[in-house]
C-alpha positions as CSV (number, residue, x, y, z in Angstrom):
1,X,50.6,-14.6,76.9
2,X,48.9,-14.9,80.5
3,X,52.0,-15.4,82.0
4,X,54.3,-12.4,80.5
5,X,50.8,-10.4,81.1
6,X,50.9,-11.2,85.0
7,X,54.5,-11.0,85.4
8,X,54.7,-7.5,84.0
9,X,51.6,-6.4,86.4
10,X,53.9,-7.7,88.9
11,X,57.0,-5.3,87.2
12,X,54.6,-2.6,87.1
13,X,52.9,-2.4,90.3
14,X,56.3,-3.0,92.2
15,X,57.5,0.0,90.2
16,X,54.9,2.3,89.6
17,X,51.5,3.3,92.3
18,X,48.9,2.2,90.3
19,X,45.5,2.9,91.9
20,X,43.1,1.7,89.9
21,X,42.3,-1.7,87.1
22,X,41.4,1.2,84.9
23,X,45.5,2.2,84.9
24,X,46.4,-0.6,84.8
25,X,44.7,-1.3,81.8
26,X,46.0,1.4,80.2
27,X,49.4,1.0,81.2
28,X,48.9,-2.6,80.3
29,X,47.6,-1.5,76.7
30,X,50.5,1.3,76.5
31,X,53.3,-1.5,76.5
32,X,50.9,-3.7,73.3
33,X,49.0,-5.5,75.7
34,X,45.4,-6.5,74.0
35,X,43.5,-6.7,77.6
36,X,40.5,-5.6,78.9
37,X,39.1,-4.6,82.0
38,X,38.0,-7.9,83.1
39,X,41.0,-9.7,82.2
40,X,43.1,-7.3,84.4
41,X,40.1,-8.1,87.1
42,X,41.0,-11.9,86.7
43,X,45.0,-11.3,87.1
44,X,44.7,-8.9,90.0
45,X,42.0,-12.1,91.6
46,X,44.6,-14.8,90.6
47,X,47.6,-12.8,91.7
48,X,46.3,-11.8,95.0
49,X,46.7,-8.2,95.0
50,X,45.0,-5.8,97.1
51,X,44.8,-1.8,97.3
52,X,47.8,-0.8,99.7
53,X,48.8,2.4,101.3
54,X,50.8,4.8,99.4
55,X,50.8,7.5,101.4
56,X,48.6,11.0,101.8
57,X,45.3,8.8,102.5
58,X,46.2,7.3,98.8
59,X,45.7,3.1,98.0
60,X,47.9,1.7,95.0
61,X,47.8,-1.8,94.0
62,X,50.5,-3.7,95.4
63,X,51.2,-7.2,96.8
64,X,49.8,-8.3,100.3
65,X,52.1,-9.5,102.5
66,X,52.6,-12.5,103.0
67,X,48.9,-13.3,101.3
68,X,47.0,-13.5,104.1
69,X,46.6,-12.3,107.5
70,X,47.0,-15.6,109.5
71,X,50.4,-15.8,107.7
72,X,51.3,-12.3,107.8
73,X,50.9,-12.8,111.8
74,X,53.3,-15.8,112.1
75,X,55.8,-14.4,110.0
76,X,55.3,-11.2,111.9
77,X,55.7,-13.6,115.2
78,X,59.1,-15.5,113.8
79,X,60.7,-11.9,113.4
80,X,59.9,-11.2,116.7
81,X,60.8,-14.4,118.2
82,X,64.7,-14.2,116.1
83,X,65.6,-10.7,116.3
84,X,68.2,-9.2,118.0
85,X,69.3,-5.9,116.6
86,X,70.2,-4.3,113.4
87,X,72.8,-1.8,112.3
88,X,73.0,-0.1,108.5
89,X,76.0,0.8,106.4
90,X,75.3,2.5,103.5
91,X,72.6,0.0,101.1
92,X,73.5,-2.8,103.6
93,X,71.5,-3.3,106.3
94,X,72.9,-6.3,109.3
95,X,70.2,-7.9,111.1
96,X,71.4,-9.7,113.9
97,X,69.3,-13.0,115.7
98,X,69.2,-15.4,117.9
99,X,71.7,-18.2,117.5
100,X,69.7,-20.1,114.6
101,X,67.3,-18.1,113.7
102,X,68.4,-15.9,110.9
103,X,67.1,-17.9,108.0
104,X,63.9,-18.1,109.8
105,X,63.8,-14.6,110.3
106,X,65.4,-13.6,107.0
107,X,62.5,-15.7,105.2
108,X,60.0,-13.9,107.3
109,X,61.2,-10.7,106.0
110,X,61.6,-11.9,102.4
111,X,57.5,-13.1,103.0
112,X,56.9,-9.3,104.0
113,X,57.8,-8.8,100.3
114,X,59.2,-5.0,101.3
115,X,60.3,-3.6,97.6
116,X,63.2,-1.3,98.6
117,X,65.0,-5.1,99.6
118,X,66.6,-6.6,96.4
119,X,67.2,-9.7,98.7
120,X,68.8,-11.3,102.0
121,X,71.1,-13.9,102.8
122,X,71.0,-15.3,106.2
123,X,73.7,-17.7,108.4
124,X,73.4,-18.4,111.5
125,X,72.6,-15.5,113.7
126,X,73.1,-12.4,111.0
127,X,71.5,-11.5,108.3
128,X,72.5,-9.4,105.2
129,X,70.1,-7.6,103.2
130,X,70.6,-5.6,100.0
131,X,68.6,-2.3,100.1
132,X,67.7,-0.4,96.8
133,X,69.3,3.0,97.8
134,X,70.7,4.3,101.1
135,X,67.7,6.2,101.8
136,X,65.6,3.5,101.6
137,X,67.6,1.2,104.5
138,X,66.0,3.8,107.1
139,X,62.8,2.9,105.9
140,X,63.2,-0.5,105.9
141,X,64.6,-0.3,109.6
142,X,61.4,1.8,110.6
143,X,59.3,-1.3,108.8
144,X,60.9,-3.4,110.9
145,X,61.1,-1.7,114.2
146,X,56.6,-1.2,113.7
147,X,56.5,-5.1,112.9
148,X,58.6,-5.6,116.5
């Protein structure tokens, strides 16, 4: 039960902005899910989730990057280290690296845990990643360009 509970506050909060343990609760109870506030409390602790912008001064709960800061940073550094460019067509977005880096760099990304990227596959200098819609790959390419 604690594990389906968890893995649809992961569903939810990757697919809805859900400000507050009080939401989420209800959400939670919405779908048949017998939880109280404290229980969410727990899951959000164990989960390591955090309040993340969302825009218009707004916080949702949402996954830190990377879980901490000290990793966020060398993840942050990889990418910087590997990257070359990047070009878009369409949902597709092309990273390109330095010879040997892309599955560094690719796992950095994947460690950002950006939601619009359904995932990456990475050979030896390029990267490929899956975007969720075409609008989304110019977001993703401004993420990027503010982590460089």
């Amino acid at each position: 039960m604690k594990r389906e509970r968890q893995t649809r506050i992961l569903e939810l909060i990757e697919t809805m902005e859900i400000e507050t343990q009080d939401e989420l609760v209800e959400v939670l109870r919405s779908e048949g899910f017998n939880v109280t506030q404290a229980t969410v409390s727990r899951d959000i602790n164990e989960l390591q989730l955090g309040k993340l912008p969302c825009g218009n001064g707004r916080k949702k709960i949402g996954i830190q990057p990377a879980g901490n800061q000290h990793l966020t940073n060398k993840y942050i550094r990889v990418l910087r280290d590997g990257f070359m460019s990047m070009d878009s067509a369409q949902n597709i977005l092309v990273v390109r690296t330095v010879s040997g880096m892309a599955m560094a760099v690719a796992a950095s990304l994947d460690a950002l845990r950006m939601k619009e990227v359904v995932g990456s596959i990475a050979g030896d200098d390029t990267i490929m990643m899956a975007i969720r819609t075409t609008e989304e790959t110019q977001k993703v390419m401004d993420k990027i360009r503010e982590y460089l």
